[in-house]
C-alpha positions in Angstrom: 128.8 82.5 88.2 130.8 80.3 90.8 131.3 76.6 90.9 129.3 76.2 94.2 126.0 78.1 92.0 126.9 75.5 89.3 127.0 72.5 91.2 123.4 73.9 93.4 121.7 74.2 89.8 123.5 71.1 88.4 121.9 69.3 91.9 118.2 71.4 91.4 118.5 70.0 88.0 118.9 66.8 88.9 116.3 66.6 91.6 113.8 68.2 89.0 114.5 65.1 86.8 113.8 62.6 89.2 110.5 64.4 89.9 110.1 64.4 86.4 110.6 60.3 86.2 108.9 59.6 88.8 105.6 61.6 87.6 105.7 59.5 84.2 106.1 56.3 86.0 102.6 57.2 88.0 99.3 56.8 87.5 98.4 59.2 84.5 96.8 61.4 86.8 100.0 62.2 88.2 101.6 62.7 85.2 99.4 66.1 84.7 100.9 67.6 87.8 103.7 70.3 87.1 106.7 71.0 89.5 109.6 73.0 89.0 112.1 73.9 91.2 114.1 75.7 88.9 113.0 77.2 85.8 115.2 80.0 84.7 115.9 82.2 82.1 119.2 83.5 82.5 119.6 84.7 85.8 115.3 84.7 86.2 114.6 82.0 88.9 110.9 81.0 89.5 109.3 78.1 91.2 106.3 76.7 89.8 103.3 74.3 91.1 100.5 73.2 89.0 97.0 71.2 89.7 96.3 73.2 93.4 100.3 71.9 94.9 101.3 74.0 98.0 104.7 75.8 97.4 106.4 76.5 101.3 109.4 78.0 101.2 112.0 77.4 104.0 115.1 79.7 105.5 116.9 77.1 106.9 116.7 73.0 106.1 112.8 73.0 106.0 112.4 73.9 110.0 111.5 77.6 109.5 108.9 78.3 107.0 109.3 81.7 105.9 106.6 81.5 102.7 103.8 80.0 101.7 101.1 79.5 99.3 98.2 77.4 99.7 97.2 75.3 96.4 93.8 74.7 97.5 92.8 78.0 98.8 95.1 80.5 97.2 95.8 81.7 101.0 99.5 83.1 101.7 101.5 82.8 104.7 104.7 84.9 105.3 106.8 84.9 108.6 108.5 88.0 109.0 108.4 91.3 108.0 107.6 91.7 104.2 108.4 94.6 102.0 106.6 94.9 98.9 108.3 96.0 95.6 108.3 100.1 95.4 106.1 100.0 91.7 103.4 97.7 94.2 103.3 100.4 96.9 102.7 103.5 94.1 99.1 104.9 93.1 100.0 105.3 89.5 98.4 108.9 87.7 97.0 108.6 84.3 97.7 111.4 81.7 95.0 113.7 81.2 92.1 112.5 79.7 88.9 114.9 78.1 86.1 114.5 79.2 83.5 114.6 76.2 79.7 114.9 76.3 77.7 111.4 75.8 81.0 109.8 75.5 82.7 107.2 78.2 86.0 108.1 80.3 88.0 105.0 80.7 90.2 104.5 83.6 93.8 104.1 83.0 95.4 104.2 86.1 94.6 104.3 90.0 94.0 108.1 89.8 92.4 109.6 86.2 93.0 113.2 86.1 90.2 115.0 83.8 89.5 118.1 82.1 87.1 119.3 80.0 86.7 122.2 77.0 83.4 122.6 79.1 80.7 121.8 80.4 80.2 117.9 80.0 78.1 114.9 81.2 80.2 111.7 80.2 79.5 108.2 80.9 81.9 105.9 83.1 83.3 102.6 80.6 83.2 99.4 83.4 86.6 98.5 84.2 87.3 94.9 84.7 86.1 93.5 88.6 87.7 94.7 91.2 89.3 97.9 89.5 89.5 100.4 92.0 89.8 103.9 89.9 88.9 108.0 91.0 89.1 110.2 88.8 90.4 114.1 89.2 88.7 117.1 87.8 91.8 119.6 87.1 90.0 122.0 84.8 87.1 124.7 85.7 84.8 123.7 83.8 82.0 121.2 85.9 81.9 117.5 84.8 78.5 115.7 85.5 78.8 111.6 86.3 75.5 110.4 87.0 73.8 108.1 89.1 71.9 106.1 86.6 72.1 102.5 84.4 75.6 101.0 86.0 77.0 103.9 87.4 75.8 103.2 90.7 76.4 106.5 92.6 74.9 108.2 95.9 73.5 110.5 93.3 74.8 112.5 90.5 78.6 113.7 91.3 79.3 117.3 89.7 83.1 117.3 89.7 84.3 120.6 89.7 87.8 121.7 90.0 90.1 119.8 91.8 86.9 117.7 93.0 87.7 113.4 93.0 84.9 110.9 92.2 86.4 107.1 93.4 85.2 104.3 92.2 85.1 100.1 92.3 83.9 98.0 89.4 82.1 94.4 89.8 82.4 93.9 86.0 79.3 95.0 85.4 78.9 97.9 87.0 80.9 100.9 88.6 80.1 101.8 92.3 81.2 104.7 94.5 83.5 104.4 96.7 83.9 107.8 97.9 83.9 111.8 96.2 85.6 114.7 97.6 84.3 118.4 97.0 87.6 120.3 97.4 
């Protein structure tokens, strides 16, 4: 680390300090409200806002926004191109999960590959809302997902090999999205 990165967190520092003093001195209302604008852990940098604050980010001296977060709305603004980490752009595969008669398959991953010793009419577990799951018949033998209680399907899927059932959970119930008969 360099003296010109010591003196801009010695300055961050001491700009976070005055927020800090300045909160305390206001109305204790104010004084819930969190800021941080630096908060690391090592080399870690983050920047915090608590109690629905904006957070706009700026490329040069606060005349180009470049990023920015709405408190109130949760709405995000970026100028620019934007390149999302490679783990956010993967469709992550579970390992193989059996499918058992009477018993629920829970999703693990994006895409659930299945198999089963035969025959089989499992139940779908809920995933959390707004999980977005399929799942991936590998073996020969048929699996049966039906279209009853919160499994809400466009009827009963029969998944045979290499056949996808996708799916979308509201928290309370699982709802096609799409099936493939390949």
């Amino acid at each position: 680390m360099n003296a010109t990165t010591n003196l801009k967190r010695c300055l961050a520092v001491s700009a976070l300090l005055l927020i800090v003093a300045l909160l305390v001195a206001a109305a204790p209302g104010f004084a819930r409200m969190r800021t941080a604008i630096l908060c690391d852990a090592g080399e870690t940098n983050c920047v915090e806002a608590w109690e629905g604050a904006s957070i706009t980010l700026y490329s040069d001296q606060g005349t180009t926004q470049k990023w920015a977060v709405n408190g109130a709305s949760g709405n995000m603004t970026v100028g620019g191109a934007t390149t999302l980490a490679a783990a956010l752009n993967k469709i992550t595969a579970s390992s193989t999960i059996t499918a058992t008669d009477g018993n629920p398959i829970t999703a693990t991953a994006t895409i659930n590959t299945l198999t089963a010793a035969g025959e089989v009419t499992p139940t779908l577990a809920i995933p959390l809302a707004g999980v977005y799951a399929c799942f991936y018949n590998t073996s020969a033998n048929a699996i049966l997902i039906q279209d009853t209680g919160n499994q809400v399907l466009a009827g009963n899927a029969t998944l045979g090999q290499y056949d996808t059932l996708c799916i979308w959970s509201d928290g309370t119930r699982v709802i096609e999205i799409s099936r493939s008969n390949n």
